[in-house]
N, C-alpha and C positions, 0 to 999 in steps of 0.2 A: 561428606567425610565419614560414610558409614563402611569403615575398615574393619573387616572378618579376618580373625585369622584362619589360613588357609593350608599354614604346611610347616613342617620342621626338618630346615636340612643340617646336613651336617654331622649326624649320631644317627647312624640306622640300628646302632645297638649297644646297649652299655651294661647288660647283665640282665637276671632273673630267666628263666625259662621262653624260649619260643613256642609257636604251636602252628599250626597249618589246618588251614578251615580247608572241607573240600578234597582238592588234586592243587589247587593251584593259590591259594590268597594265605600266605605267609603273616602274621602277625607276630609283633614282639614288641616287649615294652621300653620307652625309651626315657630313663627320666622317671615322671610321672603323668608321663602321656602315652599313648598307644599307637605303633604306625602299621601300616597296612599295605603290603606289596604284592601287587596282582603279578605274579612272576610270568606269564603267560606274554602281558604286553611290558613287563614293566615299568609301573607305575608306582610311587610311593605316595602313599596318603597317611597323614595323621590328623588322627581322630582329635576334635573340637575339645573334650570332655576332659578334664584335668583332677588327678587323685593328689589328698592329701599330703602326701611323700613319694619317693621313688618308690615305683613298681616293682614286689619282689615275685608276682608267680598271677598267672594267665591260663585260664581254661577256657574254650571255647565248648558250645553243643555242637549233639553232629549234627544237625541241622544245618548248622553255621548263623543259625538267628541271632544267638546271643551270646556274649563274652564277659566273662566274669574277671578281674580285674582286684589282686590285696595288693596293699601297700605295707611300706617300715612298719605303720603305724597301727596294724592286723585293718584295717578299714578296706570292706569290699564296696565295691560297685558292678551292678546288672547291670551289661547297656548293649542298648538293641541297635546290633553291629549295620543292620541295611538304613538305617534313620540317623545312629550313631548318635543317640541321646540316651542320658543315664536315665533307665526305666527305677530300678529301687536302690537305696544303699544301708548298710549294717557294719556292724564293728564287732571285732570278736574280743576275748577278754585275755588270749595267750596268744607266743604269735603262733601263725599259720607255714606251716611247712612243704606242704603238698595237697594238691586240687584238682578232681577229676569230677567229669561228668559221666554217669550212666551210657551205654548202649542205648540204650530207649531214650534217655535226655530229659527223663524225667527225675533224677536224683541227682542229688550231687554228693559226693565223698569228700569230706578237708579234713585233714591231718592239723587237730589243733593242740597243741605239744604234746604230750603224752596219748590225746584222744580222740581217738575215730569217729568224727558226728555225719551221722546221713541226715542228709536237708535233701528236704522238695524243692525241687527247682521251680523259680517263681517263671509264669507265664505274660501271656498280655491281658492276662485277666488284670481287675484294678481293686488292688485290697490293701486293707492297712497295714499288715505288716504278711508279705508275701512268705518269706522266708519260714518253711514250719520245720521244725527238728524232730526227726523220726527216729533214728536211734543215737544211743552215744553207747560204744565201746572202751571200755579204760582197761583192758588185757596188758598193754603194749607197757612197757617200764622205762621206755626212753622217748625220743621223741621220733615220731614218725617221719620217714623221708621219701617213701614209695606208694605207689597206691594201682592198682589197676582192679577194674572192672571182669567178672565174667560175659558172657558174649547174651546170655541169660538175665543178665542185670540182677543176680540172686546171691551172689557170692564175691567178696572184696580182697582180695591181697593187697595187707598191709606190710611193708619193712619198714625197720624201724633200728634205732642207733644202738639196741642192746644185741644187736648183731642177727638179729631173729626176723623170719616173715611169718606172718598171722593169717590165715583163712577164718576168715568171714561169714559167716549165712543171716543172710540179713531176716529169714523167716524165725521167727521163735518158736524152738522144735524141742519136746522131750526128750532129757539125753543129750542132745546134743548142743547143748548152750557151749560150751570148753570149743573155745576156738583151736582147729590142728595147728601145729607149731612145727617151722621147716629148719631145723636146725644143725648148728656146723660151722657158718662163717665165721671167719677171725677180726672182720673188721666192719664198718656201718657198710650198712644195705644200700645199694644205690637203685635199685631197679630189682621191679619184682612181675614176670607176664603170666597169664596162661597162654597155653599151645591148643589150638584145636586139630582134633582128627577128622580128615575132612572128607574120610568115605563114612563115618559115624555121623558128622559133625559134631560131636562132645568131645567135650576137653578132655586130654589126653595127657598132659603135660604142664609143668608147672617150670619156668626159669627163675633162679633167684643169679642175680648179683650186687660184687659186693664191692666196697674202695680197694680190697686189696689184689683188683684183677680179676677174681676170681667167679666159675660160671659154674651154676650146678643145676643139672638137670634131675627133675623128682617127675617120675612116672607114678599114673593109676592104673589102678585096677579096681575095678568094683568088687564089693563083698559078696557072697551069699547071706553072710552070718549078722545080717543088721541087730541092733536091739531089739528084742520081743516084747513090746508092753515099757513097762518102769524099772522092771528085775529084769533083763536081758544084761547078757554078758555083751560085753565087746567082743569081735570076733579079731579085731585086731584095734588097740586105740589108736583116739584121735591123733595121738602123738605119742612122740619117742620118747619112755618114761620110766619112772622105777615101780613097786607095785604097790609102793604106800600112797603113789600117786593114782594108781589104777584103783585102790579101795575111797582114797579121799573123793575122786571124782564121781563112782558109783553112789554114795555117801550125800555128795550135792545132787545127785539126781534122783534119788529115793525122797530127799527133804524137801524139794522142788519141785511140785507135780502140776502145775502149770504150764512149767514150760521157761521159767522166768530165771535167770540167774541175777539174784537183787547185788550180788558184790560186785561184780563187773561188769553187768549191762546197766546202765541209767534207762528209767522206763522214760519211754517217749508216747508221741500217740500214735496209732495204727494207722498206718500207708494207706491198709489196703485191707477191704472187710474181712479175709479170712488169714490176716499178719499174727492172730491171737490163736488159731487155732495147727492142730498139726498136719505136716506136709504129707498127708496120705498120697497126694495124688502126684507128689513130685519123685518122680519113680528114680530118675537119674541123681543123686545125690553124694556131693563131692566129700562132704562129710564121712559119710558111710563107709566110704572105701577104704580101698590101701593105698597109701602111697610110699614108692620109697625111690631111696637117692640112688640113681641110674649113671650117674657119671658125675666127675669131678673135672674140670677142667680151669687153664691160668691162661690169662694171653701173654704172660710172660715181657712185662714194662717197665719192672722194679728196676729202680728206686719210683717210677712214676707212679702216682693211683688213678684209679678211675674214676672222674666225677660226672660221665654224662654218660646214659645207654637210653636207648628204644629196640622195641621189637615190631615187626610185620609179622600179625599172624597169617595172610594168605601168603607170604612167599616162607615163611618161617625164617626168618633172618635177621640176627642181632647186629646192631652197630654201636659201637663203642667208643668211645673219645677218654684220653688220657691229661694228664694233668701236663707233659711236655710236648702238647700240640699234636699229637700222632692218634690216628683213628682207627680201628678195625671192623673190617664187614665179617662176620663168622655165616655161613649156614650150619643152621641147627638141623636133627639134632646129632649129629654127628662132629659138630664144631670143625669144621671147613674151613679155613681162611681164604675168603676171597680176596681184599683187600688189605692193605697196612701203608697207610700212607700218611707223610707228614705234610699237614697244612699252614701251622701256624708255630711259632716261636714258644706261644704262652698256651695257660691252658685251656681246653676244651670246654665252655660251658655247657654248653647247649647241643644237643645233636636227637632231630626226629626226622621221621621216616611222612613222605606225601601220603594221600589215599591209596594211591597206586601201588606205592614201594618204587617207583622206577628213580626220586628224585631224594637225595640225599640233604638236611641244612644243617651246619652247623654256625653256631656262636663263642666267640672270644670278648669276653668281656672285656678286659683289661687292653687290648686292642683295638675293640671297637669293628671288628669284623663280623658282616655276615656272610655266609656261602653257602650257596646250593650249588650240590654236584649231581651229576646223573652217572652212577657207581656201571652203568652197562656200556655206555659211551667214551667214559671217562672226561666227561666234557663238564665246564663249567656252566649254567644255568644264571647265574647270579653273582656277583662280585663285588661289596659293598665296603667299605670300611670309611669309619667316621676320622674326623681328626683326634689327635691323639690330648693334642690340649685346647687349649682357649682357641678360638676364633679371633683375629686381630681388624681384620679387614675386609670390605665387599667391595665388587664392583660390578655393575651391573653390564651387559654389551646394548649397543644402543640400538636394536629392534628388542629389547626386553626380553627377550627369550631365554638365556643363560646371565648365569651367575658365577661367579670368581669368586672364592674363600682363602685366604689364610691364613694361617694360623703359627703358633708357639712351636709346635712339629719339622719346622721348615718342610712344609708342603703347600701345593697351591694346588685346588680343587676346582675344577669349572663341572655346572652342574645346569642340565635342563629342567627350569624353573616350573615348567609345564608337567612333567613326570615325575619331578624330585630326587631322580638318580643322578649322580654323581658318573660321570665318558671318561675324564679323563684327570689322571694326576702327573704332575708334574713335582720331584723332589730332587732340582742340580743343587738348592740351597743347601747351604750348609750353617744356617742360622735362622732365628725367626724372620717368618714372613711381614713388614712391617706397611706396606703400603701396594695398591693395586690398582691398572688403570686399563681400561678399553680402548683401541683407537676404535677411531671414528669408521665405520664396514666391517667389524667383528673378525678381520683377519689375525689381529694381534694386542696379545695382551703384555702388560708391562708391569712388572713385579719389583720392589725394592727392598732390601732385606740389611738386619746387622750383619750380616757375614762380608757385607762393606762392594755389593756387588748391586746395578739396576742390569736387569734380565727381560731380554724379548724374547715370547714366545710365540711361534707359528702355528693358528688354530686350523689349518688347513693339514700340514703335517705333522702336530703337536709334537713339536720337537724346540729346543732352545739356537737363537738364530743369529742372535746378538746378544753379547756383555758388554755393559757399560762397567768400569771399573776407574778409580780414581789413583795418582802419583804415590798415596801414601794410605794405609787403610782408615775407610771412615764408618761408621754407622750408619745407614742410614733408616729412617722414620717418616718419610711424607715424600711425595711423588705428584708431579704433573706435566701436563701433554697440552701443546697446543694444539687452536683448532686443525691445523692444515697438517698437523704428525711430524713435523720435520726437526723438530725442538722437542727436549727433555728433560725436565728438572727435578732435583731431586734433596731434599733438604737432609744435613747431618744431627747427630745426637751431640757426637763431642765437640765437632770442632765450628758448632754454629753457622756451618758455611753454606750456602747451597751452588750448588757443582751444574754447568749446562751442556749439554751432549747434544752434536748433531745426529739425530736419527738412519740418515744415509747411510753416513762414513762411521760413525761410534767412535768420533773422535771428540775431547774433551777441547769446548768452543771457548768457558767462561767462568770463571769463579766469583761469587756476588758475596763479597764480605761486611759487616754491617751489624750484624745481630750479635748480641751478647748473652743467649742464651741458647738452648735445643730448638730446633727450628723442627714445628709440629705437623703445622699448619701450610700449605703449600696448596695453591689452586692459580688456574690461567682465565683472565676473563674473556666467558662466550663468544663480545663482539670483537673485541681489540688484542694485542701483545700483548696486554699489561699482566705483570706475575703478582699476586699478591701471597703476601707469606706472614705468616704470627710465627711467634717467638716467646718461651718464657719470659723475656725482658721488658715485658710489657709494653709492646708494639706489635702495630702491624705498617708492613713496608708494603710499598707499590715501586715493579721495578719496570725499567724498559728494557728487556731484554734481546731486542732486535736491533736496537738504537748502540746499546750498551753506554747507558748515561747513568750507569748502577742505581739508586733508593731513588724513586722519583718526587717522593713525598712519604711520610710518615706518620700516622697517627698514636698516639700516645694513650694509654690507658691508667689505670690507677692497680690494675693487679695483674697477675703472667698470664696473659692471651693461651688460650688451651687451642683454639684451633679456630679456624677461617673458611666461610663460601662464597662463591658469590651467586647472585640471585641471575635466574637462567637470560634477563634480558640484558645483563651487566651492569646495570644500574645501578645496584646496591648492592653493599657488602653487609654481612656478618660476621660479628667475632664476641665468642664465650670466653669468662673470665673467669680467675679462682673464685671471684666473692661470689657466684652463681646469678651474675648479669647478662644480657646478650644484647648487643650495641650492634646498633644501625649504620654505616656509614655511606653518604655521598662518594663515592671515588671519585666522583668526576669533577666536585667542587670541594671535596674533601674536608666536609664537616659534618659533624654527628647527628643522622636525623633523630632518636628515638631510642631508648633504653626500655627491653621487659627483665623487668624483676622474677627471676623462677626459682629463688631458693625455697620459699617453703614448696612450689608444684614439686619441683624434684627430689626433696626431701624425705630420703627412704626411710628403711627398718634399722634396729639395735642388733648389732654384731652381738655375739657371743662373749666376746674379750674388753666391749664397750666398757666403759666404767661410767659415762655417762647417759641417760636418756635420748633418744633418736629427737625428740623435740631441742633438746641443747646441744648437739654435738655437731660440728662443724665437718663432719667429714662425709666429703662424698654430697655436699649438697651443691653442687655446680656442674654443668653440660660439658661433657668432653668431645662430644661429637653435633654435629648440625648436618641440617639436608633442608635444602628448601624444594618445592615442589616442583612439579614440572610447569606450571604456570606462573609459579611467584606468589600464589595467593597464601601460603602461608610453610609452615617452618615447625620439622621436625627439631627434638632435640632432644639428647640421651646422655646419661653419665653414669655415675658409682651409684645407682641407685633401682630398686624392683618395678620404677616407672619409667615411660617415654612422654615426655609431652608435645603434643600438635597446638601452636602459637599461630592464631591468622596475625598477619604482617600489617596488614593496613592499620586495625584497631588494638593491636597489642594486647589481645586478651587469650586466656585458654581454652583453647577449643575440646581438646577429650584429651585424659591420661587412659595412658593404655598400660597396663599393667603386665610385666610380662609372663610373672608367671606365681604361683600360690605354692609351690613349693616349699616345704618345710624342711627338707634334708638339706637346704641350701642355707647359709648364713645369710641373714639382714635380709628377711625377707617378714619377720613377726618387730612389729612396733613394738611392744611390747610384750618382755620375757616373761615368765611363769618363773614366778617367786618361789614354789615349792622346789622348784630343780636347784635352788641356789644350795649348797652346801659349804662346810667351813672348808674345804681346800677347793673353792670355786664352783663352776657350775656343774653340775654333771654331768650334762654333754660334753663335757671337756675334760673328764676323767679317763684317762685309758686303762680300761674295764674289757678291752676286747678277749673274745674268744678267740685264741690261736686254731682253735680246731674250725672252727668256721671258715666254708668254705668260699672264695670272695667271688661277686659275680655268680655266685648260684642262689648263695642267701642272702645276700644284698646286692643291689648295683656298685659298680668301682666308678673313678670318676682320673678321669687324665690329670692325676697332680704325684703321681707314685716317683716319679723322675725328682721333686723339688723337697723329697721327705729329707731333709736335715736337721741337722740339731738346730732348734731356736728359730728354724726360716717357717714355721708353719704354726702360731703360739693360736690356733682353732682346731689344730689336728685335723688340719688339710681339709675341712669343711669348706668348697665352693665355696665363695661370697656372689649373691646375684649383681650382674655389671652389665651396660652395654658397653661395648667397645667402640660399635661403626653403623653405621644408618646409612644406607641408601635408598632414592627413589625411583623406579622403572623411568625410563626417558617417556614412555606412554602416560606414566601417572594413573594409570590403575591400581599397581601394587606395589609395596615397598619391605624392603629386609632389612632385620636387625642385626646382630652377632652377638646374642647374649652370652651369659652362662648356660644358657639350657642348650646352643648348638643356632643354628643362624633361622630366626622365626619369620617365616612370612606372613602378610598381612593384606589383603583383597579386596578391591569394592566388586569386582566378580564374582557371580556366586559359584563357588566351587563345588558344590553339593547339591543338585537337581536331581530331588525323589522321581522316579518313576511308575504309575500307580498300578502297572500293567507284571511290575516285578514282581507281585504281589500273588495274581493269578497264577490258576494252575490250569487252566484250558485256555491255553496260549495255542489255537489250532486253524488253521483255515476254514474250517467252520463257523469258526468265530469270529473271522473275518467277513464271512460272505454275511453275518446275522450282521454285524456294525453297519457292514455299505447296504443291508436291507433295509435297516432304521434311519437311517440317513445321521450315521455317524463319521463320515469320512477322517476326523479325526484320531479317535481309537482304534479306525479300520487301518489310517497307516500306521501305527504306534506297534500293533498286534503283528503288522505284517513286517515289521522292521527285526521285532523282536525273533521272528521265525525265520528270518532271513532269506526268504523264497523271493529273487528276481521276480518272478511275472506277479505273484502276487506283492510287491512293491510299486511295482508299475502300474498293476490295476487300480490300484490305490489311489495312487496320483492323479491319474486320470479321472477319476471320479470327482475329486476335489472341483468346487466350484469356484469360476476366477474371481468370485465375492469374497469367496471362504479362505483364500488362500495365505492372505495375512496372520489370520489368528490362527491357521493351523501351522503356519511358521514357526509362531511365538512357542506354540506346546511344544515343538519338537526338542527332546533334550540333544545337548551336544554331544553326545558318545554313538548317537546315531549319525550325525554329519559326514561321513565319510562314505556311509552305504549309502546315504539317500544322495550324494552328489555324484557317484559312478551311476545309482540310475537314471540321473537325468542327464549324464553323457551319451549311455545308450539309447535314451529316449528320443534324441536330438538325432541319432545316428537314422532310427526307424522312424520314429512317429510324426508327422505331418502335421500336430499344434505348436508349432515353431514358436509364436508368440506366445501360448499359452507356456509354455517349457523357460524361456527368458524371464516371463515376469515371475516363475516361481526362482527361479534362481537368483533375482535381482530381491526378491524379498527376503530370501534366506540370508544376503550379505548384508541386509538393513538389520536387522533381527541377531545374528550373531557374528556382527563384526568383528567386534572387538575379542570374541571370543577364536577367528580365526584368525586373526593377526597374531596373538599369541599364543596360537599352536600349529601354525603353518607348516613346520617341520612334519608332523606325522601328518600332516593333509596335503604336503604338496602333492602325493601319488594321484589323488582323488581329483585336485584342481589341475592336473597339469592334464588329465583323462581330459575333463569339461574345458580346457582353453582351445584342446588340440580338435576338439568336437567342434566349438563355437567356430573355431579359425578356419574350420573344413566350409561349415556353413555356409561364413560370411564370404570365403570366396567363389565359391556354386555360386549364392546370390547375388555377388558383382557380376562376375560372366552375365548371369541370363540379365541382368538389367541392363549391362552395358550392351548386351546381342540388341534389346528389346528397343532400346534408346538408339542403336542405329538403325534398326527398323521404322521406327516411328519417323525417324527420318527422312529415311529413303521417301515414305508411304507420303508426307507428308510434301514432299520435293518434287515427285511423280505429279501429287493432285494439281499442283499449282502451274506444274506445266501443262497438263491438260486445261 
């Protein structure tokens, strides 16, 4: 039962800033967790590790080792992005606005409300408290919203909300403590770059922008007329000023002869040995110079503003995102319009540039979109978009491989469980998506919805193939399929009925009337016709729906039956009830084996609007959803509550709550409120206290409930409550999904994360392969040769291994290598003459990761269909020559006996 979680589909993005490690590994926060998309192969992965609250802002080093990680609640976490465990964590005391690493990746810049702190970036050194604070700046009178780094890691542009950018010198230099000041915009700062000149390579240029569209370009020029000494004039000041300003500054610098400005700089401790003394030797200094405003330029969007930009200093090229979905590529510095294109409906959150500049991403919070474009191609890269609301429903298709979602959006999502990307949507509904079912071959999925319509859809040409539709319109809520596909039922909200469609024809076969309540519950058993179906009316029916002898039998409960399974061998039924019981029954003799009590397991946290304690309160302590496993031996189950409980079935005890998630931005997820937030007009989280000018999905995450804001229908102010909705188990019973509030969570006894220790090395070279197969390492010899990707030295490799060794060197091999190393033993088979020796290594690889290609066969058929076509070549050579050799023997044998 040792379930990992493994992945989170459903939300590839819901606000706070993106960033891109590299050229190719996209990162962004989802929630309060982190996922990770190798756009290259696409693959989504989320990271294990879970923050405090939703994640409002993300830095990565350029290394790409480590990713730094604030949430609502200012709370950071380091985590070391190739291990993907939280290495340190800290809490800052204001929030955090803006987060950038150094060039060098040894500093870090955070914009913590009005103040600029540089921190050393902690490493994999092991210390008590990694985090050291090297300067604080308090120049800024608003809160910071920008930050970029010089190429030199010597100098910081800050922007900030009093409409002003600030240059930085992080050294402490006579004279020049008075940060320059780039002044003019009429509205907050959104982005502030330097430009380099790349036949100098020194900075050359400075971009500010601002919300209100607006791009200004500030040229340098170096001084002659530096300060002389402590009495040196300015040859021109730091900044644009009056000349009581030019005497008060001379004034702080005469009184000042260290170096130190004690009113605006906070002393910290010195970086670096010669942080205390003056920049004699930094000849190039941006301070020094002139600069002035070179150009004014709008991109012309109003009424829209501008809330996302990045720059490419090697291509020199801004891109721009608007608050009405429409984006511009400018070359600088001439402001060029390359681009202007609109992507999305709502507004731009997010928008940066790869390593390269060849690949464009943006983000849509409130949509839930991520996109990468390639701005030269004009082609799309990446296509992502979460659901818009809740998750209602899973299903799983019966090689485990995909997954079926939907949701409150009326859209139906099929997603490869292996990669975590989302092929294909489907949106003919025109209401929520209520129920979902796989036939049996993955050709066809089958959807039911209130928009009062059951929908076949064709996975082959994902197209809608068939409506099932009823005399008068109905709701419906629960769906099921028998084993042979030929039958389809499908239970209603209003009118308690459930309706039977032949799958051929889509003609309405049967109407099974009976229940006096919503019919929820709906499932076919395994071995037989029989339909079993729950009902709020506290029953559950057995019907024969082939026979047509309507309710075959009925059993009776004491409270409204929420939903019904049955156990994979037909033998036993399940059904959850309000008072938070789950009842065993015989179908077959139809009487009740076994009752577990899960009120207090399932028994969540205290809402917000609670009035009384989570320990007294009746709500939400009962299972709305069941899954039993693929072999019977025991029994998910999930409700209104921040846990999932796993019930083994034989002994009726609990096996692990799994908990789904520690989020605190979500309602009824804390047992117990914080008494101090309690105020006389209620709590204060419940106060609406919001900033209008804040801007949503940049500085918080948004959350799919913006559609349902009405008067009275939200009395948490649209605070998520944590909930499962739907559980399902993989028909393999490896892994299984949930459909929480957080987005549909999967959960694995496979290990999804195999370290490679070879990742790690930096003389990854055939040298270092021929020193492994020298020491008699065959092992790291093929790991090394994998990772270089050299055919002959893969093969050499192989061949060296000995037919002892070749077990345990199966076992080491991680699975991202399976695909090279099965092309070479197709080619191996083709040339090399250890025919057996080449089978038994292929016969051990399928021992060793079976299970791990069965469900990912998809992107390995290329590889296996190479090695079947190879094996098939073989096996018929070696029929011919045995069958030649076996008439031979004959003849030879027929000959003696005559002589």
């Amino acid at each position: 039962m040792n379930f990992r979680f493994q992945n989170l589909l459903g939300a590839p993005y819901r606000g706070g800033n993106a960033v891109i490690s590299g050229n190719s590994l996209l990162i962004s926060p989802v929630g309060n967790r982190v996922s990770v998309t190798d756009l290259i192969k696409s693959e989504t992965v989320t990271l294990p590790c879970e923050s405090s609250s939703n994640i409002s802002r993300i830095a990565v080093s350029p290394d790409g080792n480590f990713l730094l990680t604030l949430d609502e609640n200012n709370r950071c976490q380091f985590i070391n992005l190739h291990r993907r465990v939280v290495l340190h964590r800290m809490s800052f005391k204001k929030p955090v606005s803006t987060i950038k690493f150094s060039p060098d990746g040894a500093l870090i810049a955070i914009g913590v409300g009005k103040l600029l702190q540089i921190w050393r970036s902690p490493g994999f050194r092991k210390e008590f408290f990694p985090f050291q604070l090297i300067r604080t700046f308090a120049d800024c009178d608003a809160s910071v919203t920008a930050l970029d780094w010089s190429p030199d890691s010597n100098y910081v542009l800050a922007g900030s909300k009093d409409l002003t950018v600030r240059l930085f010198c992080l050294k402490r230099l006579g004279g020049f403590n008075k940060p320059f000041l780039f002044l003019g915009h009429r509205d907050n700062v959104v982005g502030a770059f330097f430009c380099m000149d790349k036949k100098l390579n020194k900075v050359s240029r400075v971009y500010t922008i601002s919300r209100d569209c607006s791009v200004f370009s500030w040229t340098y020029s170096s001084s002659e007329g530096r300060t002389d000494g402590l009495n040196g004039e300015f040859s021109d000041p730091p900044s644009p000023g009056t000349p009581e300003w030019r005497a008060s500054a001379e004034a702080d610098a005469k009184g000042d002869v260290n170096g130190f400005d004690n009113d605006n700089v906070k002393k910290g401790k010195a970086f670096d040995g010669s942080a205390d003394n003056l920049d004699e030797e930094h000849e190039f200094s941006l301070h020094g110079g002139k600069w002035e405003l070179s150009r004014k330029d709008n991109c012309m969007q109003a009424p829209a503003k501008l809330t996302a930009c990045d720059y490419h200093r090697a291509l020199d090229i801004v891109v721009v995102g608007f608050s009405n979905g429409v984006f511009g590529l400018y070359q600088m510095p001439d402001f060029v319009c390359i681009h202007l294109l609109s992507i999305s409906r709502e507004k731009i959150s997010t928008a940066i540039f790869n390593e390269l500049g060849n690949w464009l991403t943006f983000g849509c919070a409130k949509l839930g979109q991520l996109l990468v474009w390639e701005w030269r191609s004009e082609s799309y890269i990446l296509k992502q978009q979460g659901h818009y609301f809740d998750v209602n429903c899973l299903a799983y298709s019966s090689d485990s491989q995909l997954l079926a979602t939907g949701a409150d959006d009326n859209k139906i999502k099929v997603w490869t469980v292996s990669s975590g990307s989302c092929f294909v949507t489907f949106s003919e509904h025109t209401n929520a998506v209520t129920a979902l079912h796989f036939m049996a071959g993955n050709h066809c999925l089958l959807s039911a919805s209130l928009d009062g319509t059951v929908r076949a859809w064709d996975m082959f040409r994902y197209r809608n193939f068939r409506t099932f539709t009823t005399p008068s319109p109905r709701q419906f809520v629960s769906l099921a399929s028998d084993q042979s596909g030929e039958v389809i039922c499908a239970g209603t909200l209003d009118s308690f009925e459930i309706f039977v469609w032949s799958m051929k024809t889509g003609r309405l076969l049967d109407v099974l009337s009976g229940h006096e309540g919503p019919v929820h519950g709906l499932m076919f058993s395994p071995t037989s016709a029989i339909l079993a179906s729950s009902s709020w009316d506290k029953s559950v029916r057995l019907w024969d729906v082939f026979e047509g002898k309507g309710a075959v039998e009925t059993f009776p409960h004491t409270h409204d039956v929420l939903t019904v399974v049955y156990r994979p061998d037909g033998k036993q039924l399940a059904s959850s009830t309000l008072d938070g019981q789950i009842h065993f029954w015989d179908p077959i003799d139809g009487v009740l084996m076994f009752t577990i009590e899960g009120r207090r397991d399932i028994a969540g946290g205290r809402l917000m609007t609670d009035r009384r304690s989570a320990a007294n309160s009746s709500l939400g302590k009962y299972f709305t959803t069941l899954c039993y496993s693929a072999d019977g031996s025991y029994i998910l189950a999930g409700g209104s509550s921040k846990y999932i409980c796993m019930y083994d079935v034989a002994d009726q005890v609990l096996l692990r709550r799994f908990r789904i998630t520690h989020n605190l931005s979500l309602d009824g997820v804390l047992d117990y409120l914080n008494s101090k937030k309690m105020t006389e007009a209620g709590p204060l989280d419940l106060i609406d206290d919001d900033n209008s000018d804040v801007e949503e999905g940049i500085d918080k995450q948004t959350r799919g409930k913006m559609g349902y804001d009405l008067p009275g229908s939200m009395p948490n102010r649209g605070r998520p409550v944590v909930r499962t909705k739907c559980l399902r188990i993989a028909p393999t019973g490896r892994c299984w999904a949930a459909a929480t509030t957080e987005g549909v969570l999967v959960y694995s006894i496979d290990e999804s994360f195999i370290f490679d220790p070879t990742d790690l090395d930096m003389d990854v070279t055939p040298e270092a392969v021929d020193d492994a197969l020298a020491e008699d390492q065959p092992q790291r010899a093929l790991l090394l040769s994998l990772r270089l990707n050299e055919d002959t030295l893969i093969k050499k490799c192989i061949v060296a291994v000995k037919p002892v060794d070749i077990k345990a060197v199966a076992l080491s091999i991680p699975f991202k290598y399976l695909p090279r190393l099965i092309e070479a033993f197709a080619d191996l088979l083709e040339s090399c003459p250890h025919l057996e020796f080449i089978l038994r290594w292929c016969e051990e690889l399928c021992k060793v990761h079976g299970h791990s290609i069965q469900q990912n066969s998809i992107s390995l058929i290329p590889a296996l269909r190479s090695l079947q076509k190879s094996i098939t070549r073989l096996h018929q050579d070696l029929a011919d020559t045995c069958s030649s050799n076996e008439y031979l023997l004959r003849y030879l044998c027929l000959t003696g006996s005559k002589n």
